[in-house]
C-alpha positions as CSV (number, residue, x, y, z in Angstrom):
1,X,80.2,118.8,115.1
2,X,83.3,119.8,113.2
3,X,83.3,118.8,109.3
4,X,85.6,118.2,106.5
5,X,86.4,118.6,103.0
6,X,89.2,117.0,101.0
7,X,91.3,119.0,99.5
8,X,91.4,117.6,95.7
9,X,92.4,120.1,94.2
10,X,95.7,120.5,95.7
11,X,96.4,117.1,95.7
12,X,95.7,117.6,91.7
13,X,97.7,120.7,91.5
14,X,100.6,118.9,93.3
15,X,100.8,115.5,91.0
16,X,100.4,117.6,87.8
17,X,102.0,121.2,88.1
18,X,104.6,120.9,90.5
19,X,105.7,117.2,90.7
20,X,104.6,116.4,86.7
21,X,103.6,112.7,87.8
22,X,102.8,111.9,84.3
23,X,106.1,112.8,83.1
24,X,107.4,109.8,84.8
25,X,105.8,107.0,83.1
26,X,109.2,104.7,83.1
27,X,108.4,104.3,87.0
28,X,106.1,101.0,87.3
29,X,102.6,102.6,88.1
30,X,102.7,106.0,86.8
31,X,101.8,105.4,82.8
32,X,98.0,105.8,84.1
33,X,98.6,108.9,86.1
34,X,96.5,111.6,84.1
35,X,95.3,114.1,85.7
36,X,91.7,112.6,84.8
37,X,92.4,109.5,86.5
38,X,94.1,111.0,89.8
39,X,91.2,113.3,89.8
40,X,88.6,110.6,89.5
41,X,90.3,108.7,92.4
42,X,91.0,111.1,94.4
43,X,87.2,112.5,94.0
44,X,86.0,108.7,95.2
45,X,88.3,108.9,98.1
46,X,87.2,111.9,99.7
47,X,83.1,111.3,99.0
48,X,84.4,107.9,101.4
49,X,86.3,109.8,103.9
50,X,83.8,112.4,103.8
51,X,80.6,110.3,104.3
52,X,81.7,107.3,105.9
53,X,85.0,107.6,107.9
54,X,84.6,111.4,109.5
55,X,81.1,110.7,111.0
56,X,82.8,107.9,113.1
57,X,85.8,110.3,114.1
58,X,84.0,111.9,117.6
59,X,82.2,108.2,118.7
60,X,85.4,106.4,118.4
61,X,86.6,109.0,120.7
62,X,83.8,108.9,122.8
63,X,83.3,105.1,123.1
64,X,87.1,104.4,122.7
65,X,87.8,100.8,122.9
66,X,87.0,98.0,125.6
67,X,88.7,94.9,126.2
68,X,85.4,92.4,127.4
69,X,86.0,88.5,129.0
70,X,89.4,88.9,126.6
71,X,87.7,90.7,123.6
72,X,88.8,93.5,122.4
73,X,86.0,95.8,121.0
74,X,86.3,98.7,118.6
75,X,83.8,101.7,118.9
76,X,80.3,101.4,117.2
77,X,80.8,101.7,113.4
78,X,84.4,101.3,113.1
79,X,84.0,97.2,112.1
80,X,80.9,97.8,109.1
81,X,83.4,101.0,108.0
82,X,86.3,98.7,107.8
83,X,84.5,96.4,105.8
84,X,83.4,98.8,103.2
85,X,86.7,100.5,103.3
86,X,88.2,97.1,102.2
87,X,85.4,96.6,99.6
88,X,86.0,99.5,97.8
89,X,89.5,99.2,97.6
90,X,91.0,101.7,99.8
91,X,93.2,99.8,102.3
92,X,95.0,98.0,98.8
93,X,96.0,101.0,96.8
94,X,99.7,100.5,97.0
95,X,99.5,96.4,96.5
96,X,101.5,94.7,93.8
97,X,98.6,93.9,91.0
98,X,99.3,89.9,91.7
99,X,98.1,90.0,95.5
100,X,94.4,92.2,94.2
101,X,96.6,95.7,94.5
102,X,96.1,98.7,92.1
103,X,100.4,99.1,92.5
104,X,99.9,102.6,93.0
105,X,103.1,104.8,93.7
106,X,103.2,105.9,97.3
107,X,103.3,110.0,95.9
108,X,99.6,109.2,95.3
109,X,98.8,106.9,98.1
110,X,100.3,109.6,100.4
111,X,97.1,111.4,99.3
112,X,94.6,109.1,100.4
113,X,96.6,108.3,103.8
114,X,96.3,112.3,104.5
115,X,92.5,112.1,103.7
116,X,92.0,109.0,105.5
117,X,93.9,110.9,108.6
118,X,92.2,114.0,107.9
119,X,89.0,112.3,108.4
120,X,89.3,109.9,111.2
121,X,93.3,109.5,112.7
122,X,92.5,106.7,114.7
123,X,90.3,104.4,112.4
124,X,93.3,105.3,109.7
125,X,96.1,103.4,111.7
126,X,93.9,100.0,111.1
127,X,94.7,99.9,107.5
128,X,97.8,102.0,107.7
129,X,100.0,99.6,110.0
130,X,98.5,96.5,107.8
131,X,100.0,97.8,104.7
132,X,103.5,98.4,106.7
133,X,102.9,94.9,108.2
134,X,102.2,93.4,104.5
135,X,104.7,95.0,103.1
136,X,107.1,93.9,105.3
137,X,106.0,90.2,104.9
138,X,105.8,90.3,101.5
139,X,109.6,91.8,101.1
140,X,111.1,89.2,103.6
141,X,108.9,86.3,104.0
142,X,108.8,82.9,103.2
143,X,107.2,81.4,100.2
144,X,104.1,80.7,101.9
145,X,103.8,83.7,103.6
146,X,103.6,85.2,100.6
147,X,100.9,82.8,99.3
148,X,98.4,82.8,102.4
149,X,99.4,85.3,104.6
150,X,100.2,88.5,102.5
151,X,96.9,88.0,100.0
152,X,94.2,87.9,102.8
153,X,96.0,91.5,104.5
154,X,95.7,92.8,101.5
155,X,91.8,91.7,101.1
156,X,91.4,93.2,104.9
157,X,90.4,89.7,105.7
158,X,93.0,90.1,108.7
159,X,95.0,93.0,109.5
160,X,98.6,94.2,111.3
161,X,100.8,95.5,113.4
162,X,104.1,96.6,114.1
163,X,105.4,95.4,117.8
164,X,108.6,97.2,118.7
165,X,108.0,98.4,122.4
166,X,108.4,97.2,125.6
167,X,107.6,98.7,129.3
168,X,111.3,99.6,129.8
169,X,112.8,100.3,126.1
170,X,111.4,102.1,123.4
171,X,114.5,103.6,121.0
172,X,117.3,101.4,122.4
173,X,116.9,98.2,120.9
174,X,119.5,96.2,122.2
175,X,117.6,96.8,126.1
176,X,114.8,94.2,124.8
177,X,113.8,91.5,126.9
178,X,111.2,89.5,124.4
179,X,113.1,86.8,123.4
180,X,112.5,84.0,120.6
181,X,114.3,80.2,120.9
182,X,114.6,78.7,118.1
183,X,112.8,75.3,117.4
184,X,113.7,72.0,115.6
185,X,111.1,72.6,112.6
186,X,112.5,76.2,112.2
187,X,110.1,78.3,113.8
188,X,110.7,79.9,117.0
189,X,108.8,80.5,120.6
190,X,108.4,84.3,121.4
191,X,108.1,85.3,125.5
192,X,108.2,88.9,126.0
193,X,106.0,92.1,126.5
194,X,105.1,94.8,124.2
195,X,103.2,98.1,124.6
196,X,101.8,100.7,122.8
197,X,100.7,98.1,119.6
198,X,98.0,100.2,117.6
199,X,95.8,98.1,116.3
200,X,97.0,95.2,118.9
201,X,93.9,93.5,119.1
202,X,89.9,93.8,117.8
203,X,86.8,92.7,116.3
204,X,86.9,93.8,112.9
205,X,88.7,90.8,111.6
206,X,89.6,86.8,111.9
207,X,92.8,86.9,112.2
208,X,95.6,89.8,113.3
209,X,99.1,89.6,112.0
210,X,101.9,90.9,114.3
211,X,105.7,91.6,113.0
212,X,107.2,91.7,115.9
213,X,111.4,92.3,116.7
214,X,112.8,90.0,119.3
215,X,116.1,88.6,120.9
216,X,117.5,85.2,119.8
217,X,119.4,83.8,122.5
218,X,123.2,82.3,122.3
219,X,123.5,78.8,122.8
220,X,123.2,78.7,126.3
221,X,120.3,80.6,126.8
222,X,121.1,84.3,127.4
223,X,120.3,87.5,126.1
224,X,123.2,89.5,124.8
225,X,122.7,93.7,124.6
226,X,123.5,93.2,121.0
227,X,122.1,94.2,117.8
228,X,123.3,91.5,116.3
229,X,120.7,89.5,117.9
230,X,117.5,91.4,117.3
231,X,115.6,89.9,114.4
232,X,112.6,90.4,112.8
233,X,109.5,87.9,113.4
234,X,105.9,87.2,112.0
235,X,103.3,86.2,114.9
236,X,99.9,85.2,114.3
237,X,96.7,86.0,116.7
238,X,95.5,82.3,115.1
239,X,98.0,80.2,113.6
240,X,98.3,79.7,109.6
241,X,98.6,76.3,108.2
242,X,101.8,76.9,106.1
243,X,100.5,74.1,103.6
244,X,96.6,75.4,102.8
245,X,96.7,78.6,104.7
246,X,93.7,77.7,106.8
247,X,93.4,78.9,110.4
248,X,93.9,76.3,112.7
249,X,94.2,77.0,116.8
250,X,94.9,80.0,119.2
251,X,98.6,81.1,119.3
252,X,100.2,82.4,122.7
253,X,99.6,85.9,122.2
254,X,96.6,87.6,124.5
255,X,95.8,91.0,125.3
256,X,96.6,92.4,128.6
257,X,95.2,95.7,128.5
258,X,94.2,98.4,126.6
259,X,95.8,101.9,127.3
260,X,94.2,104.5,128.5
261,X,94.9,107.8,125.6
262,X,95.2,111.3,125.7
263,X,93.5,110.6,122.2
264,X,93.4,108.5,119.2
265,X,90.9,106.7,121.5
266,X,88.6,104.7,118.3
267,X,92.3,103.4,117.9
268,X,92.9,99.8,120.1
269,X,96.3,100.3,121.6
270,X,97.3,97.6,123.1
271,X,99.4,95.8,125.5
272,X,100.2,92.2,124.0
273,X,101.7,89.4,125.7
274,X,103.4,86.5,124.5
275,X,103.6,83.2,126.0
276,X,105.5,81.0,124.1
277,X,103.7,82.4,120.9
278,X,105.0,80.0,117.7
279,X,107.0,82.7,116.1
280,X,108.2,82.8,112.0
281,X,111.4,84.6,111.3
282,X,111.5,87.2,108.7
283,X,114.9,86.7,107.2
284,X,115.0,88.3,104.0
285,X,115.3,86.4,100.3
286,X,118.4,85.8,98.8
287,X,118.9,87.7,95.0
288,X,117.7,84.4,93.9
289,X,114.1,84.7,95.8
290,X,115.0,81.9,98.5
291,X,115.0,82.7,101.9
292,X,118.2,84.4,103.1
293,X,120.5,82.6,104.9
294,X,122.9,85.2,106.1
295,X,123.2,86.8,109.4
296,X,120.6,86.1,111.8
297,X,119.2,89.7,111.5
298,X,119.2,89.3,107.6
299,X,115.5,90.3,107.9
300,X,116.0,93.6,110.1
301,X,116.1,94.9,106.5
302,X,112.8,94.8,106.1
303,X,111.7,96.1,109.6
304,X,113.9,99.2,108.7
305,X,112.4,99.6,105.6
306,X,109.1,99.6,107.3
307,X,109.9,101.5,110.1
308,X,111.2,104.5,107.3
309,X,107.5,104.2,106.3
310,X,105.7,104.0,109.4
311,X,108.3,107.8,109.7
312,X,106.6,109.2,106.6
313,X,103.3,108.1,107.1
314,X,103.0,110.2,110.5
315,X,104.6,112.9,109.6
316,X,101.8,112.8,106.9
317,X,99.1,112.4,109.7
318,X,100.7,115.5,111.2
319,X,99.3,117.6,107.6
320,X,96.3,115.9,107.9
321,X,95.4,116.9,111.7
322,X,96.7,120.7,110.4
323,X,94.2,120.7,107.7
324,X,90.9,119.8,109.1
325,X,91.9,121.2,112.6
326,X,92.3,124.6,110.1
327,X,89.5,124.1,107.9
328,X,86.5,123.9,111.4
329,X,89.0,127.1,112.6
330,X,88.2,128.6,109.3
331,X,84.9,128.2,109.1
332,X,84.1,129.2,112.7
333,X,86.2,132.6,112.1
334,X,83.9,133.4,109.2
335,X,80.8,132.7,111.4
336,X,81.4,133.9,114.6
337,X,80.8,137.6,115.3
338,X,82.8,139.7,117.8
339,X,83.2,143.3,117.7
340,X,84.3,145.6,115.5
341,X,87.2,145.6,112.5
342,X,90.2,147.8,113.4
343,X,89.5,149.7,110.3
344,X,85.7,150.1,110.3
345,X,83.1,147.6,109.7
346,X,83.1,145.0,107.6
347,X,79.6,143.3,108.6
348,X,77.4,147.0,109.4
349,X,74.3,145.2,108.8
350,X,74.9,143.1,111.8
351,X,75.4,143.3,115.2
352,X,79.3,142.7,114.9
353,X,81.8,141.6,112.4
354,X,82.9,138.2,112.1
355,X,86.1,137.7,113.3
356,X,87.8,136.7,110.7
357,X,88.2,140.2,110.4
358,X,91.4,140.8,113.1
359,X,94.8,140.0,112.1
360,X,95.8,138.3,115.2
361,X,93.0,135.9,113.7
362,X,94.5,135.9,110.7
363,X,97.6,134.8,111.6
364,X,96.4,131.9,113.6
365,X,94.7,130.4,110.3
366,X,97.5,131.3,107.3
367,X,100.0,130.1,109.4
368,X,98.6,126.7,109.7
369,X,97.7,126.7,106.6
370,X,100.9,127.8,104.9
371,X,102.6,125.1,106.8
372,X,99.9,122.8,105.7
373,X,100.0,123.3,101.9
374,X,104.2,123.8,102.3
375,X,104.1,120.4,103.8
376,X,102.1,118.5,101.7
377,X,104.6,119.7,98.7
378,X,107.6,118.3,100.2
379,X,106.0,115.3,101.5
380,X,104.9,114.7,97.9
381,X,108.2,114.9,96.6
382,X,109.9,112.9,98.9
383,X,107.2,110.6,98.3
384,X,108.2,110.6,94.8
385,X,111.5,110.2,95.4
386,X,111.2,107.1,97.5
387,X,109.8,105.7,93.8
388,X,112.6,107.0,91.9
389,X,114.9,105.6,94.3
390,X,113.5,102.4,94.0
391,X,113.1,101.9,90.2
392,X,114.6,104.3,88.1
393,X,116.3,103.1,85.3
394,X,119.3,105.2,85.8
395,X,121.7,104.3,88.6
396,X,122.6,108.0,89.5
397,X,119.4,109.1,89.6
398,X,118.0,105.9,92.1
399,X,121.5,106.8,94.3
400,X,120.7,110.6,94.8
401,X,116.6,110.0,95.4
402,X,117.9,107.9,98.0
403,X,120.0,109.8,99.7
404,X,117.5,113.2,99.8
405,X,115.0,110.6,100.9
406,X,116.9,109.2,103.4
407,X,118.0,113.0,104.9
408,X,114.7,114.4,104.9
409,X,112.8,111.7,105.9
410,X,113.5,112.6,109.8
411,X,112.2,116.1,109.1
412,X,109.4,115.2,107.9
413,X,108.7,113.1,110.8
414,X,109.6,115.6,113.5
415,X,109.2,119.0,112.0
416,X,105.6,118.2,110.4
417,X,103.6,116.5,113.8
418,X,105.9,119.5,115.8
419,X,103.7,121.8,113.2
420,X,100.8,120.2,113.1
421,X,99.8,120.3,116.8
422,X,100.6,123.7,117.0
423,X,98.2,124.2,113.6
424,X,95.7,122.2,115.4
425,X,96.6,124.3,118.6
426,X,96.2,127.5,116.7
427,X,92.6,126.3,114.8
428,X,91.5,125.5,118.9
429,X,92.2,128.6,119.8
430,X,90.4,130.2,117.3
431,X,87.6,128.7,118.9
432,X,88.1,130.6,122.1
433,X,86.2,129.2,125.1
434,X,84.1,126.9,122.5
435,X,87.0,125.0,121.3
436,X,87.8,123.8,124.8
437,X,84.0,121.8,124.4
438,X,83.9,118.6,123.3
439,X,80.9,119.3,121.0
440,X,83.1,121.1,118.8
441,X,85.8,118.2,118.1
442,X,89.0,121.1,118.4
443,X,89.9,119.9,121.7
444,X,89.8,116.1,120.1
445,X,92.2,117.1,116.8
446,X,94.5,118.8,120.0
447,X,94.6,115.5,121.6
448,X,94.6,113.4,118.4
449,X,97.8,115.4,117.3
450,X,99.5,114.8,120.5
451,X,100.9,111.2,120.0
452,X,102.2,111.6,116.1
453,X,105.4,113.7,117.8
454,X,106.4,110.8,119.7
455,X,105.3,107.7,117.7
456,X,107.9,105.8,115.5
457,X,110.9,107.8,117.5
458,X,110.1,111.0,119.4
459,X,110.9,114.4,117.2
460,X,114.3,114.4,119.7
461,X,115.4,111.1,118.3
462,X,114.8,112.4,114.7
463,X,116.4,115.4,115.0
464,X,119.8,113.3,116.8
465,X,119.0,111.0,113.5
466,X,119.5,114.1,111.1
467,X,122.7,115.8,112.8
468,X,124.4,112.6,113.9
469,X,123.7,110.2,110.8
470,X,121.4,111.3,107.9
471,X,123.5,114.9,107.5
472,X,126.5,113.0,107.1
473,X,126.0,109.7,105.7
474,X,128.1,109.1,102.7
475,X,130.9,112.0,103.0
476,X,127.4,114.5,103.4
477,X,126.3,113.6,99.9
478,X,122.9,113.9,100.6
479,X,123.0,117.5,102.3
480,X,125.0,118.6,99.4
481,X,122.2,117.2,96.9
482,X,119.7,119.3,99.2
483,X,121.4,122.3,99.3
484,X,122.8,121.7,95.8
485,X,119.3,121.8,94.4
486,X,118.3,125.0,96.6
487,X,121.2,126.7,95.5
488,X,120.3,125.6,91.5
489,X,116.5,127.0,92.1
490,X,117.5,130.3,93.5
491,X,120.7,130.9,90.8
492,X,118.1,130.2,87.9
493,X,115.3,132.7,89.5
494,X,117.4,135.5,91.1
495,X,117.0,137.6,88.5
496,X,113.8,137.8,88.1
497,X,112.0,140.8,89.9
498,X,108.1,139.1,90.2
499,X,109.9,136.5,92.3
500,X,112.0,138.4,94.4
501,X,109.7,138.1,97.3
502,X,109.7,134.4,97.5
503,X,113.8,134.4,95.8
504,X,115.6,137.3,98.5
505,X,114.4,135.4,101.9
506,X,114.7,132.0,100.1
507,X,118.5,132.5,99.9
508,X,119.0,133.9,103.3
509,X,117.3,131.0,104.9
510,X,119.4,128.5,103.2
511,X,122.9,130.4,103.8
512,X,121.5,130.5,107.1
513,X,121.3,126.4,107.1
514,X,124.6,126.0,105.5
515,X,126.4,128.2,108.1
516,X,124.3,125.9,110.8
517,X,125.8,123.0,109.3
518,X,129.0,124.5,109.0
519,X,128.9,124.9,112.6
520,X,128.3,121.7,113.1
521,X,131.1,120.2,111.1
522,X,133.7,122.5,113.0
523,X,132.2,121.6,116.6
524,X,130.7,118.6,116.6
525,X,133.7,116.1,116.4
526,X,135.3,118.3,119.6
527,X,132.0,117.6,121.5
528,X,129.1,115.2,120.8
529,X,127.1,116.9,122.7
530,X,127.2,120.2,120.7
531,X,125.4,118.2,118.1
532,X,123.0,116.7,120.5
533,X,121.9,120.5,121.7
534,X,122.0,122.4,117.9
535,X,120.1,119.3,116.9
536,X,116.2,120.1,117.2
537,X,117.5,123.8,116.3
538,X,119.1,122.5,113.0
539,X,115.7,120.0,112.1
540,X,113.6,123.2,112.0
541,X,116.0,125.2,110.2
542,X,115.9,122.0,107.2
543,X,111.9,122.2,107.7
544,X,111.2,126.1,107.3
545,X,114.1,126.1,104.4
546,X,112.4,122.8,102.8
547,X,109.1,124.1,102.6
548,X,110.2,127.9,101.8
549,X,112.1,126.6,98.9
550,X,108.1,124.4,97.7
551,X,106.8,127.5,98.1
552,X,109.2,129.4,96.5
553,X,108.4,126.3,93.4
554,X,104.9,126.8,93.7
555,X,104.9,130.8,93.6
556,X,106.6,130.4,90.2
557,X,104.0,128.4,89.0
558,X,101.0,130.3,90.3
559,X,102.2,133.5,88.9
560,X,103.0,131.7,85.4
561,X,99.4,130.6,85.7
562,X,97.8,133.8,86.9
563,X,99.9,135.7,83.6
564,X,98.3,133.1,81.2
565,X,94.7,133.2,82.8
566,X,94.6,129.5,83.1
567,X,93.2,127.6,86.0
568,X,91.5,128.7,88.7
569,X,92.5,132.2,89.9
570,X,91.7,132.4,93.4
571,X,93.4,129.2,94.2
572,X,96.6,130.8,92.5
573,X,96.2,133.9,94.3
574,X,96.2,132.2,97.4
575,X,98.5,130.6,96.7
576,X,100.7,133.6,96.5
577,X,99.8,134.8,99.9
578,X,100.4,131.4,101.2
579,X,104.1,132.0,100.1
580,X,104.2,135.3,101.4
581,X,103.3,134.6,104.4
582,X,106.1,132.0,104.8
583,X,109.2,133.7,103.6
584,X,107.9,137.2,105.6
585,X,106.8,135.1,109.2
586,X,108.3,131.9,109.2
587,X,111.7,132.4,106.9
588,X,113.4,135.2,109.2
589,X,113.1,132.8,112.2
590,X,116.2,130.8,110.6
591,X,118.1,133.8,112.2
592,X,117.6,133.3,115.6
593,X,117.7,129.6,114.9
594,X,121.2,129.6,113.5
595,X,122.2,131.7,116.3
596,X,120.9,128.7,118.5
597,X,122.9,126.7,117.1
598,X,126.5,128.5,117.3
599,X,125.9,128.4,121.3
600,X,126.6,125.0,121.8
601,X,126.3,122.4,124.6
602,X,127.4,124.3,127.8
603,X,124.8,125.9,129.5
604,X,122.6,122.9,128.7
605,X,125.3,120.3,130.5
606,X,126.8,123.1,133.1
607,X,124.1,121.7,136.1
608,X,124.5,118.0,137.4
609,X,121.6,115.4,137.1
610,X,120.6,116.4,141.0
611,X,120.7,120.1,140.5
612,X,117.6,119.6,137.8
């Protein structure tokens, strides 16, 4: 049965010796951030995860879930651990105080997602859509949303979902069918079809709030391929009383299936119908706090805003797969005998040595682990900046958090589940034969990993998302922030010699990723499709750069810390190697990336649709 550990103390190391959380106390929710708080949170959190949400991980994916005479049951466990998880305060962390929330910023909430992930992927997604789903409400609903809706998803009395896609479109909105008419109170009635809802329907609560996008029709009744008329709606399982927030009746929304996974099998996805479902539109508030009465998608806003987190959050379950996929890999390597050492033997009291001992082992476990630790860095900071962005006091400073948000968060989405399945991959095949047994739970994290590439737009999408718009957006400001602060770390370093090994393949990655984009700027505008086919090329080149240039950060730091004898040394240490590793395997791939990219479109377009 495979096991798992949090990993505390880099969370810790993160918030307080690279990212200096405390430093920040005029963001709203960081004043308490000591390092003896975080560390006291973080510690309850994992004894949860550990204890309570990980032993569940293998039924749910055994049992899965079963839709029963128009029930839809969740695997043994999963309802009492969603209680508990609610008592204690887990699902609320990020909450504003007045709805029972500790208003914590999402660079430490990140954490506990990861855990949470780490522990048990598809009991995770309960509490992680409801927070997206709340979150959205509570940006662009109506006063009484606010009141009675909001509070009891942040309690865990009911949860949420996000319902976006539909048996024939999934990225290209403006194909929907689903449809919502508008009524004479103000509410609308939804028809349509949606697939793929996580968390669609279950037993573990009253009441199940869907945010749902739809069509309005024109005035006579037809549906217009239009963006203009997608909008952004709140549908209830049970209907809310606006005016005491009671329950009352059964709305038109029922369950028509439950899909049958590659994985993430503890997780209800479902397919939803809805028949005339009484539908609430989310339309945004106006400056003053009324409800907005602009355009008709006035509250797409908010589903944007969510959708940008639902991005973040799985490229954060693509770290948390890597790292306890890695962690039962580790451990088995250090078990497991086989043979002899290349170099003699390490175990000559035994029968053979473990083989941890062979490099081509080795390489399977640092290199998951160096993109693990790499990616929790960068996800942290973004994370961080999504706060600065959001409340800084200076205007500048919110502008150019925004805009490195905005370009990265794409990569982080793609390049992190692309690296995570190949981690869990890797951790698998340490396993030989075994890790193709169930018993084990590798072949599981395999499967479990699969789906976080192509949930909230498939890593293709993002990477046409980071060459097409987020590279360019605003004249390109954003990609010269980026590089701009690259360029800054490795002008102030260069010359010094103990950092030369992390400094010297820093710099040729990144001039390798400039001349990429270069590329692109020259070719591009001649031929869309040039930036179509250097896209996915271009996304890795950001990732390995991005995390080269944390580890780069965090090789600075451990060697400061190693020369003043403080902290923990081994952790330091391997830290070192972590960074090693990266700029010596995984930076000198930007070469033949960048030469990816100067090839273009042709050969990719030469053949005609029936010549594939």
């Amino acid at each position: 049965m495979p096991s798992y550990k949090a990993p505390v103390e880099d969370f810790l190391f993160l918030f307080h010796e690279l990212l200096e959380i405390e430093k920040r106390a005029d963001l709203p929710g960081f004043a308490d951030l000591t390092p003896d708080m975080t560390s006291a949170m973080l510690e309850g959190g994992a004894k949860f995860f550990e204890e309570v949400l990980q032993p569940l991980n293998q039924i749910g994916d055994q049992e899965g879930c079963v839709l029963e005479n128009g029930v839809v049951r969740a695997p043994k466990g999963f309802k009492e651990a969603f209680q508990k998880f609610c008592a204690a305060g887990w699902n609320r962390l990020s909450a504003p105080e007045e709805i029972g929330g500790a208003n914590l910023p999402s660079v430490v909430t990140l954490a506990f997602g990861e855990m949470g992930s780490s522990a048990n992927q598809a009991f995770a997604m309960y509490p992680g859509l409801s927070g997206a789903a709340y979150s959205a409400i509570w940006g662009t609903g109506e006063a009484w949303m606010r009141e009675h809706v909001v509070p009891r998803m942040v309690s865990g009395e009911w949860t949420g979902t996000m319902c976006l896609t539909e048996p024939h479109c999934g990225t290209d909105l403006k194909l929907m069918k689903t449809k919502a008419v508008l009524q004479p109170d103000g509410s609308y009635r939804m028809t349509g079809t949606k697939i793929f809802i996580s968390g669609g329907d279950h037993d573990m609560t009253d009441n199940i709030i869907h945010t749902v996008i739809a069509k309005i029709p024109d005035a006579d009744g037809k549906l217009h391929d239009d963006l203009g008329t997608v909008n952004f709606f709140m549908v209830p399982k049970f209907l809310v009383d606006p005016e005491t927030g009671k329950m009352t009746h059964r709305n038109g929304v029922s369950t028509g299936g439950v899909e049958h996974k590659m994985g993430i099998k503890g997780n209800a996805t479902c397919v939803l119908n809805f028949d005339d479902a009484v539908a609430y539109r989310l339309a945004g508030r106006s400056e003053g706090g009324g409800e907005g009465k602009g355009s008709k998608s006035a509250g797409m806003a908010g589903m944007f805003a969510m959708m940008n987190g639902a991005r973040m959050g799985v490229g954060m379950q693509g770290i948390a797969i890597g790292e306890v996929a890695y962690q039962n890999g580790r451990a088995y390597a250090q078990e497991r005998l086989a043979g002899r050492a290349l170099t003699g033997a390490k175990n000559p009291d035994g029968p053979a040595d473990p083989i941890i001992v062979y490099p081509d082992v080795r390489r399977l476990l640092i290199s998951s682990r160096a993109f693990v630790e790499g990616a929790r860095a960068l996800a942290a900071w973004v994370s961080l900046l999504f706060s600065v962005a959001r409340h800084s006091p200076d205007a500048q400073e919110r502008e150019e958090a925004n805009d490195l948000a905005q370009l990265l968060t794409p990569v982080i989405k793609a390049y992190f589940t692309d690296k995570g399945f190949e981690a869990a991959n890797a951790s698998m095949q340490v396993f030989g034969g075994h890790g193709y047994i169930r018993e084990h739970g590798m072949e599981q994290f395999v499967r479990d990993a699969r789906i976080n590439q192509v949930y909230e737009g498939a890593n293709g999408i993002q990477a046409l998302d980071l060459v097409a718009r987020k590279m360019t957006a605003k004249g390109g400001r954003g990609t010269l922030l980026f590089f701009g602060k690259i360029n800054a770390f490795i002008k102030a370093n260069e010359g010094d010699a103990a950092l030369a090994p992390f400094i010297a393949p820093l710099k040729q990655g990144h001039q390798r990723l400039g001349e990429a984009a270069g590329w692109l700027m020259q070719n591009a505008p001649k031929n869309y499709d040039h930036a179509g086919a250097a896209s996915y090329d271009v996304l890795t080149m950001f990732g390995i750069v991005g995390l080269g240039w944390m580890w780069a950060q965090m090789a600075k730091i451990a060697q400061a810390k190693l020369a003043a004898g403080e902290g923990n040394p081994e952790f330091y240490r391997r830290k070192l190697v972590m960074a090693k590793y990266w700029m010596e395997r995984e930076m000198p791939m930007t070469a033949s990336l960048v030469e990816r990219v100067k090839v273009g479109a042709d050969t990719l377009m030469e053949l005609d649709a029936a010549s594939f």
